[in-house]
C-alpha positions in Angstrom: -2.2 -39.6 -49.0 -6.0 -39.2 -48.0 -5.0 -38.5 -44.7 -2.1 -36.7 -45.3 -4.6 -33.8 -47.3 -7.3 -34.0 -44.9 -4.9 -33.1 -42.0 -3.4 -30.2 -44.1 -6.9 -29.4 -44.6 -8.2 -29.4 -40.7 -5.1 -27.4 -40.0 -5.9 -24.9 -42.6 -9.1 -24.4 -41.3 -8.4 -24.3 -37.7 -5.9 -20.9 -38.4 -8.4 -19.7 -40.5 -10.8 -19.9 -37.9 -8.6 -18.3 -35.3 -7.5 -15.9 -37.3 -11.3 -14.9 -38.1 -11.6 -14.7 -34.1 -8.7 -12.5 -34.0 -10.2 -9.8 -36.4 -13.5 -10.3 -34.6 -11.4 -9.9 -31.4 -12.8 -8.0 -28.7 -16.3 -7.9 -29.4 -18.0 -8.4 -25.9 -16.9 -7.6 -22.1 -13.6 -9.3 -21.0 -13.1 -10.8 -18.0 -10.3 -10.6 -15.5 -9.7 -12.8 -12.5 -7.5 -11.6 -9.6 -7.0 -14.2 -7.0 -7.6 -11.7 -4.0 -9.8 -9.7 -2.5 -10.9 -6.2 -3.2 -8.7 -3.4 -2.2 -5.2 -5.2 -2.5 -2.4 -4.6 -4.3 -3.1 -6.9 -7.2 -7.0 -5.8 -7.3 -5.5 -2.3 -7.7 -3.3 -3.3 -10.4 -5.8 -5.4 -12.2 -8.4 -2.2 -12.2 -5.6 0.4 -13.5 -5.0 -2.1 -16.0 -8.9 -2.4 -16.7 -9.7 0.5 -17.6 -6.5 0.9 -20.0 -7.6 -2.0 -21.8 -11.4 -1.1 -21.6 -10.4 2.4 -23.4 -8.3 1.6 -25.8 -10.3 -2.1 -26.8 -13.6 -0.5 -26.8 -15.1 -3.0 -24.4 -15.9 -3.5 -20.8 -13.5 -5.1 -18.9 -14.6 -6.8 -15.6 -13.0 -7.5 -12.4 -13.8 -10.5 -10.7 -12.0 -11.3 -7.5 -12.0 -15.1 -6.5 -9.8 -15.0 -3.6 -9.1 -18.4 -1.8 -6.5 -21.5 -1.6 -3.1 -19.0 -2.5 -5.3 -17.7 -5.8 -5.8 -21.2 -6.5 -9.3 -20.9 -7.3 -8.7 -18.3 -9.6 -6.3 -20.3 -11.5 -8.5 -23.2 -11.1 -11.6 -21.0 -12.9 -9.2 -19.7 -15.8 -8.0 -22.9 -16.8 -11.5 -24.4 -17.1 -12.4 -21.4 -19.3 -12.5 -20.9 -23.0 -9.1 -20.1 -24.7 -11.0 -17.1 -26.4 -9.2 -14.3 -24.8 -12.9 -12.7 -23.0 -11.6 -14.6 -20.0 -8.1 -13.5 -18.4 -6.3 -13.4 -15.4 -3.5 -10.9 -13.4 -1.4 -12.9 -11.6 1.4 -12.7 -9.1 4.1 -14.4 -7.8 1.8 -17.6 -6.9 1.2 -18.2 -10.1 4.6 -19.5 -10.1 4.9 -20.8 -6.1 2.3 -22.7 -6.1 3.1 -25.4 -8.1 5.8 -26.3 -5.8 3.5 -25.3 -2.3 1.0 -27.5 -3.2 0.0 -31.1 -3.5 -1.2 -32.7 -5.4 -0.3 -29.6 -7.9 -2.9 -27.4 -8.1 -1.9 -26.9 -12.3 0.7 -26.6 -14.2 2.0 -23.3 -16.2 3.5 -24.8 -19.2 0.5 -27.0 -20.1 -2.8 -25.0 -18.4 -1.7 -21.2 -19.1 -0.5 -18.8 -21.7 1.1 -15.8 -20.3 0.4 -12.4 -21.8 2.5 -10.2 -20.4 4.6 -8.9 -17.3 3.0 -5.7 -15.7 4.9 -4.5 -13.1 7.1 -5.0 -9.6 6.5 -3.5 -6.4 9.4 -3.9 -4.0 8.7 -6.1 -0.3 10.5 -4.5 2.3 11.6 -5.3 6.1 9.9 -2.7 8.3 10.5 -2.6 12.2 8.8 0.0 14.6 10.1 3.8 14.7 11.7 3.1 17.7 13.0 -0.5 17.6 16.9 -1.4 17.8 17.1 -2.7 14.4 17.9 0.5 13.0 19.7 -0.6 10.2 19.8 -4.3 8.4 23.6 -4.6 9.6 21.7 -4.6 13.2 19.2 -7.2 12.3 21.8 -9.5 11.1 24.3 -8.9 13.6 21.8 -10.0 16.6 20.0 -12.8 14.5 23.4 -14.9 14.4 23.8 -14.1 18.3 20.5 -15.0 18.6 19.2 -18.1 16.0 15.4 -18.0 15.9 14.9 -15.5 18.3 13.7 -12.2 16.4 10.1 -12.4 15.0 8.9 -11.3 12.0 4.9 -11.4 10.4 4.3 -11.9 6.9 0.9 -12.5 5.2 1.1 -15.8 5.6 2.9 -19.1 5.0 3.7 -19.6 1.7 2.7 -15.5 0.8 5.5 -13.8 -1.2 7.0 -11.7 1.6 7.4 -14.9 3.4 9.4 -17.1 0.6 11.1 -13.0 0.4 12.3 -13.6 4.2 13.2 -16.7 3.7 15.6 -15.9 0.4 17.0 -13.3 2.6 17.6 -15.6 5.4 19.3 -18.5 3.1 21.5 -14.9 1.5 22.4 -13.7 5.4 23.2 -16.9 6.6 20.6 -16.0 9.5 17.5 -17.6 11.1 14.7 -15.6 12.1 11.4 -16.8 14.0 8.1 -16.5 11.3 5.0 -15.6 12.6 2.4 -16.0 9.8 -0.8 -13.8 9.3 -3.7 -14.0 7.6 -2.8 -11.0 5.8 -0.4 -8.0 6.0 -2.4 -5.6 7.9 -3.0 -7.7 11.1 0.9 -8.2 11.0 1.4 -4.9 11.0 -1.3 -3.9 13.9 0.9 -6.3 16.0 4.3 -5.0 15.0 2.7 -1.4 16.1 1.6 -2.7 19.3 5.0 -4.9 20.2 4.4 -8.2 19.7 6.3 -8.5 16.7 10.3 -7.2 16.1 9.8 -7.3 12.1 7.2 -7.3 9.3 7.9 -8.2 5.6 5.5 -6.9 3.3 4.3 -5.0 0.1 5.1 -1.2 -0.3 1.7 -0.7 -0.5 0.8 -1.9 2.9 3.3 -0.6 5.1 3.9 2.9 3.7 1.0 5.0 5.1 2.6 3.7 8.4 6.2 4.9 8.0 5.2 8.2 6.8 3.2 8.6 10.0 6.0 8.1 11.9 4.8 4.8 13.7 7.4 2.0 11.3 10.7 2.5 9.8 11.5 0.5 6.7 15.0 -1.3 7.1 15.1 -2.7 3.6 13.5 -3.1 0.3 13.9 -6.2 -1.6 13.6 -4.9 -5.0 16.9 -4.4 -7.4 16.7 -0.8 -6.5 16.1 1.4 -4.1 12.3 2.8 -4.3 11.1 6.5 -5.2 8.6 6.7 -2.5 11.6 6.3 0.2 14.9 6.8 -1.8 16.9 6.8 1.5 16.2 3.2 2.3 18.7 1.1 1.3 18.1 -2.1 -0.9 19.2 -5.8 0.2 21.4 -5.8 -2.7 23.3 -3.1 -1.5 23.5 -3.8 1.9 26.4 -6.9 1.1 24.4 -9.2 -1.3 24.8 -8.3 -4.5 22.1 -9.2 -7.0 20.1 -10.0 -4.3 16.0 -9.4 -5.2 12.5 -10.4 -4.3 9.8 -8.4 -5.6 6.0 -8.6 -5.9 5.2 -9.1 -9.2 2.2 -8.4 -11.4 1.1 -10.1 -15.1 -1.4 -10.9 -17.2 -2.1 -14.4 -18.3 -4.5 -16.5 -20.1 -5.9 -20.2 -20.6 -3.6 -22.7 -22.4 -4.5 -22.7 -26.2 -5.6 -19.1 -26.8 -4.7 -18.3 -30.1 -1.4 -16.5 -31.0 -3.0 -13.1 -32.5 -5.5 -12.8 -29.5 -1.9 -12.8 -27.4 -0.3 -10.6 -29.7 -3.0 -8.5 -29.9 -3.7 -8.1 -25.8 -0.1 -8.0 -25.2 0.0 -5.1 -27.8 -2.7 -3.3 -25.6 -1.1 -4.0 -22.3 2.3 -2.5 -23.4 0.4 0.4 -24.4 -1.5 0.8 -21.2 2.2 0.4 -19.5 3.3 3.8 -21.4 0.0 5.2 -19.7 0.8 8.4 -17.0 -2.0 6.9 -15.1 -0.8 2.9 -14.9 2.8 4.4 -14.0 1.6 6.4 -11.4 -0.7 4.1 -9.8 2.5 1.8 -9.5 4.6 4.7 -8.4 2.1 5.6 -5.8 2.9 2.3 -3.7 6.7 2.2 -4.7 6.4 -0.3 -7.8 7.5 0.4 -11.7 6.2 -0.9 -14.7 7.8 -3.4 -16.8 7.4 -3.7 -20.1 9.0 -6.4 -22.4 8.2 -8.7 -24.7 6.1 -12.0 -24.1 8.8 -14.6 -24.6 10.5 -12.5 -21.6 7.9 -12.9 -19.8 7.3 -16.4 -20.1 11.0 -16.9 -19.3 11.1 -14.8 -16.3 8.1 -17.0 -15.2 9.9 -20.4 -16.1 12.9 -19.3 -13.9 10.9 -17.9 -11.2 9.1 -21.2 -10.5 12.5 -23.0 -10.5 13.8 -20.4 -8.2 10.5 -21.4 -5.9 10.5 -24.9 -6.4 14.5 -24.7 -4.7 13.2 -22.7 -1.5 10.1 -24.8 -0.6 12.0 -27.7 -1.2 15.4 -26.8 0.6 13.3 -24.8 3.5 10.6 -27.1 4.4 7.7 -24.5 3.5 4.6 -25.6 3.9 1.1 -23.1 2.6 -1.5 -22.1 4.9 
């Protein structure tokens, strides 16, 4: 019975205490990791986000980029950080790749993080040069089953969103194309300008300046629907595989064992900052939307997501840079 009370006890004390911290909750300069470098499309997210939260929290909120191993590192650095909610992370779809990319895994979602909340999508699309003969995706499909393996295409790299995109679309068109991986989008893109490549697959965000200048022509976008920044584009989907999607996405997330109200109360503040003109602009800018929901949707969206990549690396053979 002694130890029966005293555990009632410790537990009473321990949600007094984090509900203490909650009320107390921000009162010093939060911390954000983003797994890239500066000038990306998650850093850009992350500091659109920022300053939301830094308004509307009354506290700094600080970017720190730790690019390195597939955002690895920046995982690596939130885990081993207090569950306090002053250090958090944005996250994209590695968070949920890399379990499978990896070995030995690198962590593990359901027992080393606490998601938050799901920011936003940004579609990947297929982009060939202005003047290339894969006009249409009907084009590229037509000649990649004449020719298996033959048609190039640059992604960021092995393992990078875009490429696990390509290789969803490949499984969907019954197709084989020839991956030449990059150590980023914007070298890919250099050599699809210049002709050694037939294809890129990339974020909105990188290839866009390009197709407006007239130099690439978008094929595809990945996303569920067909983008604002280039409505005349079809989507995958609707080019003869329905459902069909694979999109960039952005979150928030935390270390394991951060306490309930400090989730509620960021995840509060994040759907706020999601309503913002600015943060739907900034996604609108390089083709994306915001998505708000709750953070049980999140999480599950997460779950499904690293089932969904766990399947491709397996069945394709993927290996990360």
């Amino acid at each position: 019975m002694k130890k029966i009370i005293f555990g009632i006890c410790i537990a009473i004390n321990l949600l007094f205490a984090g509900n203490l911290l909650a009320q107390d909750y921000p009162n010093k300069p939060i911390k954000v990791l983003v797994g890239y470098a500066p000038g990306g499309a998650v850093d850009l997210v992350a500091r659109t986000l920022g300053q939301s939260l830094s308004a509307s929290m009354g506290q700094p909120v600080v970017i720190e980029n730790k690019p390195g191993a597939g955002t690895n590192i920046a995982v690596k650095q939130l885990i081993d950080s207090p569950p306090d909610g002053y250090t958090l992370m944005v996250a994209a779809n590695a968070l949920a790749a890399n379990m499978s990319l990896y070995k030995p895994q690198p962590f593990d979602i359901d027992k080393d993080i606490t998601p938050i909340a799901l920011i936003g999508r940004v579609p990947v699309v297929i982009a060939t040069s202005a003047d290339s003969k894969y006009q249409k995706l009907s084009d590229l499909i037509k000649a990649a089953k004449a020719n298996p393996d033959f048609i190039t295409y640059g992604t960021p790299g092995n393992g990078a969103t875009p490429h696990m995109a390509m290789k969803f679309f490949e499984q969907a068109a019954g197709i084989s194309l020839k991956h030449v991986p990059y150590k980023g989008g914007s070298p890919a893109i250099t050599d699809l300008i210049g002709g050694q490549l037939d294809l890129v697959a990339v974020n909105m965000l990188e290839v866009a300046p390009h197709v407006k200048s007239g130099k690439l022509k978008i094929i595809a976008v990945m996303s569920a629907k067909r983008s604002p920044l280039f409505p005349d584009v079809p989507t995958v989907a609707e080019s003869g595989f329905p459902g069909f999607e694979a999109s960039v996405w952005y979150s928030l997330i935390a270390p394991a064992k951060t306490p309930a109200s400090i989730v509620k109360t960021l995840h509060t503040q994040v759907e706020k900052a999601l309503q913002s003109k600015e943060m739907m602009e900034r996604l609108g800018s390089v083709g994306g939307e915001v998505s708000p929901g709750t953070t049980a949707q999140f999480t599950a969206y997460l779950n499904s997501e690293r089932k969904r990549y766990e399947k491709l690396v397996r069945e394709a053979n993927i290996q990360p840079d």
